[in-house]
C-alpha positions as CSV (number, residue, x, y, z in Angstrom):
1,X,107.8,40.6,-48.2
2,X,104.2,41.2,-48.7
3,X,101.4,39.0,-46.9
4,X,97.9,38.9,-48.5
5,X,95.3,38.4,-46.4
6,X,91.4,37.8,-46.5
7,X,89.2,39.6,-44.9
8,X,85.1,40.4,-44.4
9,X,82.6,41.2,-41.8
10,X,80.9,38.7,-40.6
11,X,77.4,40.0,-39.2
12,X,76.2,37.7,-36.9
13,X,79.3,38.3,-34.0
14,X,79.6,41.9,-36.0
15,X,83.4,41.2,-36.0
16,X,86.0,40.9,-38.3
17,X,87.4,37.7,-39.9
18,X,91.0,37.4,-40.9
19,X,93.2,34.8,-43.0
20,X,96.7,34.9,-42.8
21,X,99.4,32.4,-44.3
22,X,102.2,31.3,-41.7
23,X,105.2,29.6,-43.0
24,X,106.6,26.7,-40.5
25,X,104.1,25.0,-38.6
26,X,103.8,21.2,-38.6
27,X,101.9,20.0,-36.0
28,X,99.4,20.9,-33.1
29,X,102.3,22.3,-31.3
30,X,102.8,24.5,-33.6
31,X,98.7,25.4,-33.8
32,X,98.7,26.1,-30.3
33,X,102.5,28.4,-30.2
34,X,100.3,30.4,-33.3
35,X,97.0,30.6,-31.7
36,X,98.6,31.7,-28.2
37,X,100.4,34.2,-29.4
38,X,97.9,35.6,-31.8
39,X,95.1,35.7,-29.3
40,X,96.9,37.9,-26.6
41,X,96.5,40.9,-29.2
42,X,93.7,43.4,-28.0
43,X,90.7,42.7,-29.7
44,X,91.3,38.9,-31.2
45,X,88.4,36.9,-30.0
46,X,89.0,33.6,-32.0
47,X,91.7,32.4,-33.4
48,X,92.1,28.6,-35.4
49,X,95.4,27.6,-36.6
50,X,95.8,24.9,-39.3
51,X,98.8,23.1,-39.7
52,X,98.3,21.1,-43.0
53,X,97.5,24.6,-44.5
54,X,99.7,26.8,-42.8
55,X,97.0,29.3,-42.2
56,X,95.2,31.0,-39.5
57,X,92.2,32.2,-39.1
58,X,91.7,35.3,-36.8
59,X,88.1,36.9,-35.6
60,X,88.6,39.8,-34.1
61,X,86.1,42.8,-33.0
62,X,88.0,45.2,-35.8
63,X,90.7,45.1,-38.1
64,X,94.1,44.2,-36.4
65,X,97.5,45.7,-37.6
66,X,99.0,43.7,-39.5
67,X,102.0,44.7,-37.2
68,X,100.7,43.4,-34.1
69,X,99.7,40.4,-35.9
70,X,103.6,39.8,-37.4
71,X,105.3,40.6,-34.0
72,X,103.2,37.6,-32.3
73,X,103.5,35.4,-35.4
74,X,107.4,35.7,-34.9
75,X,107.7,36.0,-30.8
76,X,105.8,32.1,-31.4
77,X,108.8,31.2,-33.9
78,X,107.1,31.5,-37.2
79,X,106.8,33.8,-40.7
80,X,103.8,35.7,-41.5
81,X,103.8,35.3,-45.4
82,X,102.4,35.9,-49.0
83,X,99.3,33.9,-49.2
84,X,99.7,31.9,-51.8
């Protein structure tokens, strides 16, 4: 499965924003299980996770692997997915 995210600079923090889509969540619960997880990867320095949407938005000093960024998406109980 491929997951297409958005990404671009963003000059005034001179870091990195992120968009992934993650299949499952429902509630703030769910936001915060995301966010947690997400933000213990080196190098994440805001994260904001959207229910109603299913996405999340990640800042981060550089570009994170993707890798890193499934494994904590999954340890919380959810699916890193196509953007759609």
């Amino acid at each position: 499965m491929t997951t297409e995210t958005t990404t671009e600079s963003t000059e005034a923090s001179g870091g990195v924003t992120t968009v992934y889509q993650v299949k499952g969540m429902s509630c703030g619960h769910c936001e915060g299980a995301v966010s947690g997880e997400i933000s213990t990867i080196e190098g994440v320095t805001s994260v904001q996770a959207t229910a109603a949407t299913g996405q999340v938005t990640v800042v981060s000093e550089s570009v994170l692997d993707e890798s890193a960024v499934r494994a904590a998406v999954d340890e919380a109980g959810y699916e890193l997915v196509e953007h759609v």
